[in-house]
N, C-alpha and C positions, 0 to 999 in steps of 0.2 A: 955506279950504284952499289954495287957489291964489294968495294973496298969499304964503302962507309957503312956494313949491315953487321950487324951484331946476330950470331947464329946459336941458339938453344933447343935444349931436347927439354921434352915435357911428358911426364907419367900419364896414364892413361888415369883421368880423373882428375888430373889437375887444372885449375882455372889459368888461363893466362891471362886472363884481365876479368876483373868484375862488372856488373850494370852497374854507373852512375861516378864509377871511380873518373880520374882527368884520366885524359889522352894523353899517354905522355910519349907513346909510340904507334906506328902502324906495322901491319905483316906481312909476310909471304909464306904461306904453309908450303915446306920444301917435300913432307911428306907425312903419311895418315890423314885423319878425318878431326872437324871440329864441329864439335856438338854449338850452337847458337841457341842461348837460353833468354827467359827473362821471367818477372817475377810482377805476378798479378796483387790488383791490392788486395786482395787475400792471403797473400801469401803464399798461394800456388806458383808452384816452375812450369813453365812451359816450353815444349824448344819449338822456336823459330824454322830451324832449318840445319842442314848439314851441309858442310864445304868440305873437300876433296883439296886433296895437294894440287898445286898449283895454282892458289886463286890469295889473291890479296884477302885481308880481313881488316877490322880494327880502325876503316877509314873514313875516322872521324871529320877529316879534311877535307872530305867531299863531299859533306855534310855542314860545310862550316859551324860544328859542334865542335868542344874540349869537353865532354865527358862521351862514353862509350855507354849506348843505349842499350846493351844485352852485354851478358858475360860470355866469352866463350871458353870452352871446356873442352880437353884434350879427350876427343869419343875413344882413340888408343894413343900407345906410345907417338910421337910426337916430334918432328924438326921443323922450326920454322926462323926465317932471317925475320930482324924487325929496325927499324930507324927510329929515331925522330920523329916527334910528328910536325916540326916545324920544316922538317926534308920536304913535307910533302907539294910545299906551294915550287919550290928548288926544281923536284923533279919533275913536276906537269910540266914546267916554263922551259928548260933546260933538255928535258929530253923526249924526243920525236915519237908518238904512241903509248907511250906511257899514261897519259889520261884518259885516252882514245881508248884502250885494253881497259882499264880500270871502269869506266864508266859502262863499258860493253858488259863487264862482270855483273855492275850493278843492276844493271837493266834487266839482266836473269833471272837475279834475286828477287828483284821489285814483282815481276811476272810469277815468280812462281809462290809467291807470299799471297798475290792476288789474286792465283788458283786457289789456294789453299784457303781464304778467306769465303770464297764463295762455295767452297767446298762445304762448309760450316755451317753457312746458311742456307743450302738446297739438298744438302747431302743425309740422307741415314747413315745412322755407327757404322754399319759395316762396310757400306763404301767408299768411308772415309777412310777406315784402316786399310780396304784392297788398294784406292790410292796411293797412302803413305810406302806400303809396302814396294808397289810398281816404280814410287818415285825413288824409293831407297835403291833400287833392282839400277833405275836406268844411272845412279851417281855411281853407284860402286858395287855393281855386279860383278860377278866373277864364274865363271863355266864350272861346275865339279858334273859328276857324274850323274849325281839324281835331279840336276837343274841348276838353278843362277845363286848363289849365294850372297846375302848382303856382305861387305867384305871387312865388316869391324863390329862389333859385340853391338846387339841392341838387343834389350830387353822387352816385356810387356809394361811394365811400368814407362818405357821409353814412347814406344806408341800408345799409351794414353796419352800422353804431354802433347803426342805428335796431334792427335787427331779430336782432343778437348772428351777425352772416352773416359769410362770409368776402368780400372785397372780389373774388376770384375766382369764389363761387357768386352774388353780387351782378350782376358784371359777366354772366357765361353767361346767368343768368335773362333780364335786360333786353335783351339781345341779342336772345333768342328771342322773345322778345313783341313786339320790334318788328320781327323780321320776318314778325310775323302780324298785325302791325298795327293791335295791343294799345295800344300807347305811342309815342309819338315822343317822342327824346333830341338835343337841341345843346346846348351849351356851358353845364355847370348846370341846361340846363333840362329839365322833364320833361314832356309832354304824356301825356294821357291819354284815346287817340282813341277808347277802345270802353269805357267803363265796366263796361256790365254784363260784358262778359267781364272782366272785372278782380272782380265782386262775384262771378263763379262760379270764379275762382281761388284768393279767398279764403277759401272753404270756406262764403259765406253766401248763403241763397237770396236770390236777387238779387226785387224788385217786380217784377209785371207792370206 
C-alpha cells in the first residue's frame, strides 16, 4: 500500500480537495489536523468536523460516490499519503482489515455528526459551544500548565461554523468564561483551564 501512495505537505489553509470536485483520490493524514467544511445554499461554511493524523479522509469509495461531499482544509501545516481512488475497491479485496479500520473510522464520524445534529436541535448557544469545545479538548488536547490546550489554531469565527452560532454570541460567550477563568484565548489559541466547569456548561454530568 505504501509503495503505491503518493506523499504531500499542505500549508495551513490550503484545500486539499474541494465539495463537489470528482474523486480522483483518497487519504491518510500522516500528520496535523483537517478542518471538514461544506457550504450551505446560502452560501455559508460550515465545518463538519475535525480529523486528527492518522485517519483516512476523502473516501468517496465507501460512499460509492465520484465527487467529494465537503472540502477539506489543511486546519495547520499538513502531511498526508493519498492513492487512487480506483485503489480503493484493490485494497478492501486484497488486504485483511483495511475495510474493517476504515469503516470503524466511519462509524465515529457518523456518531459524532449525530451528536452534533441533536445538539442543534435540543441544545442552547452556549452549550453547544461548551460541547464544541470538549470535543475539540478530547481529539487534540494537549497538557500545558494552565490546562488542556486545543492543539492547532481555532478561531471564534471557527466555532461559530462549529456550532450554527453567530460570531457575536460566539465572541460574548468566550469573553465571559474567560473571565471566570473557564478558558484562556491568544491568538488561535484556546485553553481550556477548568474543564469540569466546561462539562457542567455543557449540560453533561460531569465524573466525580
Amino acid at each position: 500500500i505504501l509503495d503505491q501512495a503518493l506523499s504531500r505537505r499542505y500549508d495551513e489553509g490550503v484545500a486539499i480537495f474541494e465539495e463537489g470536485a470528482y474523486a480522483e483520490r483518497f487519504y491518510l493524514l500522516l500528520d496535523g489536523y483537517i478542518r471538514v467544511m461544506r457550504m450551505t445554499e446560502q452560501g455559508e461554511r460550515g465545518i463538519e468536523l475535525h480529523i486528527p493524523s492518522g485517519q483516512v479522509f476523502g473516501i468517496t469509495g465507501a460512499f460509492g460516490r465520484d465527487t467529494y461531499p465537503a472540502s477539506a482544509v489543511a486546519a495547520v501545516e499538513c502531511i498526508a499519503l493519498s492513492w487512487p481512488a480506483h485503489f480503493w475497491d484493490d485494497f478492501s479485496a486484497n488486504y485483511d482489515g483495511f475495510a474493517a479500520e476504515t469503516y470503524k473510522v466511519i462509524g465515529h464520524r457518523m456518531e459524532e455528526m449525530s451528536e452534533r445534529i441533536l445538539e442543534m436541535a435540543t441544545q442552547q448557544v452556549q452549550q453547544r459551544i461548551a460541547n464544541a469545545l470538549l470535543r475539540l479538548v478530547n481529539q487534540s488536547g494537549r497538557k500545558v500548565d494552565n490546562g488542556i490546550t486545543i492543539d492547532f489554531p481555532i478561531t471564534r469565527r471557527d466555532l461559530a461554523e462549529m456550532t450554527g452560532a453567530t460570531l457575536h454570541t460566539v465572541s460574548r460567550t468566550l469573553s465571559g468564561w474567560e473571565k471566570q477563568g473557564i478558558i484562556a484565548s491568544e491568538r488561535k489559541q484556546i485553553t481550556v483551564c477548568e474543564p469540569h466547569q466546561l462539562v457542567l456548561l455543557s449540560g453533561a454530568k460531569a465524573e466525580d
